[in-house]
C-alpha atoms as one frame of an Amber mdcrd trajectory, in Angstrom:
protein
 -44.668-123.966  70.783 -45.227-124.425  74.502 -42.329-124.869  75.219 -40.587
-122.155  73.530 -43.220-119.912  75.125 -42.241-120.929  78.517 -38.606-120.439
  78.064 -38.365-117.051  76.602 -40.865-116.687  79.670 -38.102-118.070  82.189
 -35.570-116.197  80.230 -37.509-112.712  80.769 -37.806-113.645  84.364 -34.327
-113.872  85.136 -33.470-110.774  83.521 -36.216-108.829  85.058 -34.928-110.343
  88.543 -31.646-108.499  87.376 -32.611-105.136  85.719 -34.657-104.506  88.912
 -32.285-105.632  91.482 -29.423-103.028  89.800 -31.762-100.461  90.040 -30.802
 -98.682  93.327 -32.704 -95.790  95.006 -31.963 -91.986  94.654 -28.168 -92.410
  95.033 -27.454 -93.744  91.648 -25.829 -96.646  90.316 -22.558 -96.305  90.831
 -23.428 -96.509  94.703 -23.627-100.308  94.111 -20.522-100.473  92.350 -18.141
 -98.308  95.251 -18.257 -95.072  93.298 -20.395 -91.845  92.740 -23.336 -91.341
  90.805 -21.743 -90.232  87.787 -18.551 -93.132  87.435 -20.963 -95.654  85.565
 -23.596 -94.718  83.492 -22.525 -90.620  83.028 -24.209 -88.477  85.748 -28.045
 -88.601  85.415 -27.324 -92.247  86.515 -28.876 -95.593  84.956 -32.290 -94.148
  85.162 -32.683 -94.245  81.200 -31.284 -97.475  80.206 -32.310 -99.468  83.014
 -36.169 -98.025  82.792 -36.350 -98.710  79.367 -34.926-102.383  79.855 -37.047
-103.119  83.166 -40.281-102.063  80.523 -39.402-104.664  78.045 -38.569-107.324
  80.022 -41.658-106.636  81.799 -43.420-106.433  78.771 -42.118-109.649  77.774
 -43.146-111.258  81.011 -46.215-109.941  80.509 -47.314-111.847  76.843 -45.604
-115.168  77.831 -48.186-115.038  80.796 -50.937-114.265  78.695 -49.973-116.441
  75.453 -48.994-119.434  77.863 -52.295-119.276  79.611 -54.344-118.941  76.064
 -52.593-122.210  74.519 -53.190-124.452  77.859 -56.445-122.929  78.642 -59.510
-125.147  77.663 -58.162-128.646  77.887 -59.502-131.786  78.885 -56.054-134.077
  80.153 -58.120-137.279  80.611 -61.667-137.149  78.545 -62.562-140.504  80.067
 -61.599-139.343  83.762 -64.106-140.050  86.524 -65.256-136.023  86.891 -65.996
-135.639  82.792 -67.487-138.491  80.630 -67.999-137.214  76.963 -67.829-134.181
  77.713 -70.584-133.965  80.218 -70.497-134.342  84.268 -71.240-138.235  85.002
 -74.285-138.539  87.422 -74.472-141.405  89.647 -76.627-142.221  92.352 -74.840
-142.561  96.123 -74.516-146.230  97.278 -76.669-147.923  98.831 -76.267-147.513
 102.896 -75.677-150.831 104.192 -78.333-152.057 106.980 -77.719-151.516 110.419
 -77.913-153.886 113.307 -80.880-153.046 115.669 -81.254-154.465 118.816 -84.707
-156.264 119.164 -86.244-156.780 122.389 -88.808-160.011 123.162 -91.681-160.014
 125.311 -91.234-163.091 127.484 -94.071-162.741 129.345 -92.872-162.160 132.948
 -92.693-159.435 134.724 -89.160-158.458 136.660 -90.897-160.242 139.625 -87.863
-162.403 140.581 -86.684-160.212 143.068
């Protein structure tokens, strides 16, 4: 299911690249295509048909998001991973630092008189 989800989801991305990238500015569509406003889509332009297309697809877009996300949302990939054991956080206590060296310094008796 997955995977059908996230295909129709490519599918509606690639479209939507396309329906917005024909949609031009105020000139029209048939500026893309070397004519006037009125040689492709009749003269109010491809406002209509475009619109209504760009809405779908974005609708489309939209729900694969949302249904994608719901269906891999709460899942545990590894439930013996070292973050989660049985379903709760694993609490362990830091090592152990190791000792470090100290210098030690003996009392032999004598002053520094050998001067």
């Amino acid at each position: 299911m997955e995977t059908l989800v996230i295909v129709i989801h490519v599918l509606a991305c690639i479209f939507l690249i396309g329906a917005v990238m024909l949609q031009s500015g105020q000139e029209g569509m048939g500026v893309i295509f070397g004519g006037g406003s009125s040689t492709m889509f009749g003269s109010s332009g491809a406002g209509g048909i475009l619109v209504k297309i760009t809405a779908g697809l974005a609708t489309v877009f939209l729900l694969t998001s949302l249904g994608f996300n719901i269906m891999s949302g709460n899942k545990v990939s590894d439930p013996g991973s070292i973050m989660l054991q049985n379903g709760a956080a694993v609490e362990t206590d830091a090592p152990a630092a190791p000792a470090k060296p100290g210098i030690t310094f003996q009392d032999t008796g004598e002053d520094a008189k050998s001067e």
